[in-house]
N, C-alpha and C positions, 0 to 999 in steps of 0.2 A: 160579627164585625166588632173591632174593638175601636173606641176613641179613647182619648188622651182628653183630659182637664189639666191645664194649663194653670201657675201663679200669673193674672195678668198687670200689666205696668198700670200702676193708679196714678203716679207722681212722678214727672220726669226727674225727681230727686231723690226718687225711693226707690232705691236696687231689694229691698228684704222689705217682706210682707207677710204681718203675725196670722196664721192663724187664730181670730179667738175660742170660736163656737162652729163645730156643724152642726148646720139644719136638718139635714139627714140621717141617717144612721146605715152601716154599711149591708148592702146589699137590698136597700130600698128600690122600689120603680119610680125614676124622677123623668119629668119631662122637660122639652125643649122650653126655654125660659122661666124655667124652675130655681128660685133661689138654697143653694145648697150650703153654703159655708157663708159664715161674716169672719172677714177680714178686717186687720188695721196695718195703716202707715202710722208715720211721724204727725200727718197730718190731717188724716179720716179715717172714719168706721164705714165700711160702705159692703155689699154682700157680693158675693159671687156665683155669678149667673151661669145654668149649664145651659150651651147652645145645640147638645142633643137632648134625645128621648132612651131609655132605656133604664138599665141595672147596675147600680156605681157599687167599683169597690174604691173605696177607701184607703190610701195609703199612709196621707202626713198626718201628722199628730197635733192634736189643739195644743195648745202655748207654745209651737216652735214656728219659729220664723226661718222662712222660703226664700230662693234667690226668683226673683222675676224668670218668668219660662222655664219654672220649678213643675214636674210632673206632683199631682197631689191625687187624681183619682183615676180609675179607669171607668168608662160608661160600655157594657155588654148589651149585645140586644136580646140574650137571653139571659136567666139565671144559671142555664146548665152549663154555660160559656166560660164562669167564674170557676168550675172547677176544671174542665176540660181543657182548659187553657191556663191554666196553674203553673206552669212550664216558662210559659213568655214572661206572666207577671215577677216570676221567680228571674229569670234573666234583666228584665229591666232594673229587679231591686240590685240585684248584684252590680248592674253598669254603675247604679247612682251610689255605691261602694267603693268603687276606686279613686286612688288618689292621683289626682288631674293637678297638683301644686309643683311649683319647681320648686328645687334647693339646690343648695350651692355643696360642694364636693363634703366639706365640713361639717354643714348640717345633715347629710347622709351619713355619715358616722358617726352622729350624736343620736340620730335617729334609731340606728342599730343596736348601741349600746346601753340606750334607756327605754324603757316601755312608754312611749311617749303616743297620749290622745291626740292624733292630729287633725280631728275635729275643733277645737279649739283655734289652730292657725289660721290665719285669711289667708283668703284664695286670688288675692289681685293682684300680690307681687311676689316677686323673688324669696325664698326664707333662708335667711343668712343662721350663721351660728350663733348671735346673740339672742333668736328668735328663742331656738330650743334652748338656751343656758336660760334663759328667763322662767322659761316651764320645768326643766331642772331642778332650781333654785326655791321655785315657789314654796312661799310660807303658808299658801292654802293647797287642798287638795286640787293638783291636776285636770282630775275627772269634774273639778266644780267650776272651774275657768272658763267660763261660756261667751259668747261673745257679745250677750247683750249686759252685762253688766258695764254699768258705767256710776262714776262719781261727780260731785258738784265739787267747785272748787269756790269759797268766798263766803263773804256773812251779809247779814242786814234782810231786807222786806222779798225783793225781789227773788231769793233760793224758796221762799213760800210759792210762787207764782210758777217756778222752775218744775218743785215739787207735783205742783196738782196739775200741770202739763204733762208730766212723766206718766202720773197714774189712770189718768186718763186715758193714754194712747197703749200705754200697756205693751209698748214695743220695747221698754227695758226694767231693768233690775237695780234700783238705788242703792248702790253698797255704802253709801255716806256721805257726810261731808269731812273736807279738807279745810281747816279754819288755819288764819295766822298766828291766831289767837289762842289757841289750845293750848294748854288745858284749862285756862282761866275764860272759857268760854260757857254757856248753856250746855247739859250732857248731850239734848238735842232740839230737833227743830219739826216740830208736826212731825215726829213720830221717827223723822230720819237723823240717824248717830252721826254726832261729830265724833269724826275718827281721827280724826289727829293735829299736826300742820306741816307742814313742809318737807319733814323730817320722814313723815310714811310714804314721799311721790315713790321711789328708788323700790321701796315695795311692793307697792300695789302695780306694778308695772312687771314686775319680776311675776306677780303671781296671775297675771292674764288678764289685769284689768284695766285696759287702756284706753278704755273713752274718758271724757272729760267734758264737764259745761261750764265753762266760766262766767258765775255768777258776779264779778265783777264788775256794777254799772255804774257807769260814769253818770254826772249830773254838772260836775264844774271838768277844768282845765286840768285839774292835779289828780282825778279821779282818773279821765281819761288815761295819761299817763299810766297809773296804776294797773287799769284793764290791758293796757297794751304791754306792756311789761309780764304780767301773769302770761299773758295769751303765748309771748314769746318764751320764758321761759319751759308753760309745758311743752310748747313745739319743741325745743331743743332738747325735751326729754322722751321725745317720741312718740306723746300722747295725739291722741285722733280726737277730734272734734266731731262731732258731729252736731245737725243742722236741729235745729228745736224747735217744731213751729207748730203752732195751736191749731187744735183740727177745726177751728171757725174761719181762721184766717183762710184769704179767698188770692191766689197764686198763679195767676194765669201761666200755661203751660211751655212760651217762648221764653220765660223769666230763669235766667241763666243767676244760680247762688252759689258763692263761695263753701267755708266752711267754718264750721262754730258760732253760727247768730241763733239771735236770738228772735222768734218773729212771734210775736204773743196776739191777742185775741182779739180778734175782727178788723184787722190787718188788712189791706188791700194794694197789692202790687201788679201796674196792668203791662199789658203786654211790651215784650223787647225790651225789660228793665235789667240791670245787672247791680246784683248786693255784689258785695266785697265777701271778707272775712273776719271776724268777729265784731260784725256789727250787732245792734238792738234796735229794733223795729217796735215801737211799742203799739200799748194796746189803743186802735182804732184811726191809726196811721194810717194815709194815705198815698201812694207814690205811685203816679201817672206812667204812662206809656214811656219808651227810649228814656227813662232816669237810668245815671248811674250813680250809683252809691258807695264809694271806696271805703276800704277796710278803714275796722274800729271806731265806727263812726254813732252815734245814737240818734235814731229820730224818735222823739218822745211822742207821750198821747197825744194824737188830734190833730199830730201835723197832716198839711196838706201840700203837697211836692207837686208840683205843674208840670206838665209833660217837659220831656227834654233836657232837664234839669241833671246839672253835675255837681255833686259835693266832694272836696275833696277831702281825703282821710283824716281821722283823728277831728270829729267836729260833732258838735252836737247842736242838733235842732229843737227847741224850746218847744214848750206845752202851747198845742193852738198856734202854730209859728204856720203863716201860709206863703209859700215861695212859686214865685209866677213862670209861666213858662219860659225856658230855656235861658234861665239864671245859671251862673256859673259860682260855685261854694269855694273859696280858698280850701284847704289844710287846716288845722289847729284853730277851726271858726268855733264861736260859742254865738248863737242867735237866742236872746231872752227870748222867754215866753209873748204869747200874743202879738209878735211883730209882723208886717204886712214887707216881704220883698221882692222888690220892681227889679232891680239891678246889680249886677256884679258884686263880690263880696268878695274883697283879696286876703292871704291871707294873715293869719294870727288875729283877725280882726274879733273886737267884741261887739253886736249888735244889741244894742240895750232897749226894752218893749216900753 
């Protein structure tokens, strides 16, 4: 008899999950609730438990990352199973072989006529022909275009904190930073290259690498602006955001998140809450139950959000600021640090502590 070993959902936010480390080694005897591989999200290191008994082979590779309901091992009940049955395991690898992507008439002719890795491409949408002109084009090799590479976009304290989140979760590959400021900036920053400003977006996108963290954080009015402008600009060059949150931080699993925040360390967001998108959640933030939190917004350290609570976009919440249940936050609010609020807050308002 053979079973399947499954990538299982850890984060209703995480579709891909790192293999870091097997426990095991392939064709070991492992038993039912036997720890066999450590895995990572965005947001834990946590292991992976086998619910049979038996003889695993091995199929995924430590540093790549799984789609959720990713086959990764077979468990035999025997060892002589592993080769006698060589046949099936040989047909499953070739299913998980074929390419399951759509493309549009154009991108199958660009396809044909370039040796194009179409491991590289996502698998969630449509692939148009600027997909493959982009891989085409690229100014790095093809075959290196992976799709956890991502870059930091901005300067100052906070791409430090971005940094040691990144390597911590090990779920990607810092190819740089993008400064405004280049070349009259630092060469780098904790060990990662300022590569350029503004002038490499059109490239790095050409050559596979389209994630993006905007370390742009707001603290006054004209910052905010600044973060939302950046945010809009990559979007309108096709960059992907993804979600960046400290595997301390504690995320209950009905918490519905946009995309591109920032949710840093020991964070707490409780049930039926909804972030926006390119918000900052800072470190040791709290935001109660049914909150919603509209895009571009920053709740600094130690705030405390009372159930119920709406904030509206583009606003920032003060160091220590505690807002009482089912407050309603204008737009373009600034709330000082240390302020206590009871009541409605319209907006463009400045609440001063």
């Amino acid at each position: 008899m053979i079973n399947k070993i499954v990538i299982p959902r850890l984060s209703v936010n995480d579709d891909m999950v790192l293999i870091g480390n097997w426990i095991v080694t392939d064709g070991d005897r492992v038993e039912e609730g036997q720890s066999i591989a450590e895995v990572e999200t965005m947001k834990e290191t946590t292991e992976i438990i086998t619910p049979f008994s038996g003889f695993i082979k091995i199929i995924a590779i430590e540093g790549n990352e799984y789609k959720v309901d990713k086959v990764i091992a077979f468990i035999y009940d025997n060892p002589s199973e592993i080769n006698s049955l060589s046949l099936t395991h040989d047909s499953v690898k070739e299913e998980e072989k074929k390419d399951n992507r759509q493309y549009t008439s154009k991108a199958k002719h660009l396809l044909k006529k370039h040796n194009i890795d179409v491991t590289v491409l996502p698998t969630d949408r449509i692939i148009r022909e600027k997909d493959i002109e982009a891989l085409i084009a690229s100014p790095f090799q093809i075959n290196d275009s992976v799709g956890n590479k991502i870059f930091i976009y901005g300067g100052g304290d906070i791409i430090k904190v971005i940094i040691d989140i990144l390597h911590q979760s090990c779920g990607y590959r810092i190819i740089g930073i993008v400064n405004l400021s280049y070349p009259n900036v630092e060469k780098d920053l904790m060990g990662v290259q300022i590569i350029g400003n503004n002038a490499i977006l059109p490239d790095l996108y050409k050559s596979g690498v389209t994630k993006v963290i905007n370390g742009m954080v707001a603290v006054n009015q004209k910052e905010l602006k600044v973060r939302k402008t950046v945010y809009n600009l990559l979007k309108q060059m096709n960059f992907d955001f993804p979600n960046i949150i400290h595997k301390s931080s504690e995320i209950e699993s009905s918490v519905k998140i946009g995309e591109g925040n920032l949710i840093l360390a020991k964070t707490i967001i409780s049930s039926n809450s909804l972030i926006g998108s390119n918000c900052v959640i800072n470190s040791g933030a709290v935001i109660n139950h049914d909150c919603i939190i509209s895009d571009h917004c920053h709740i600094t350290s130690g705030a405390i959000i009372g159930g119920g609570v709406v904030i509206g976009e583009n606003s920032i919440i003060g160091q220590g600021v505690t807002i009482y249940h089912h407050v309603k936050i204008g737009k373009n609010v600034i709330i000082q640090n240390g302020c206590n609020i009871f009541s409605d807050v319209s907006d463009n308002s400045i609440i001063k502590g």
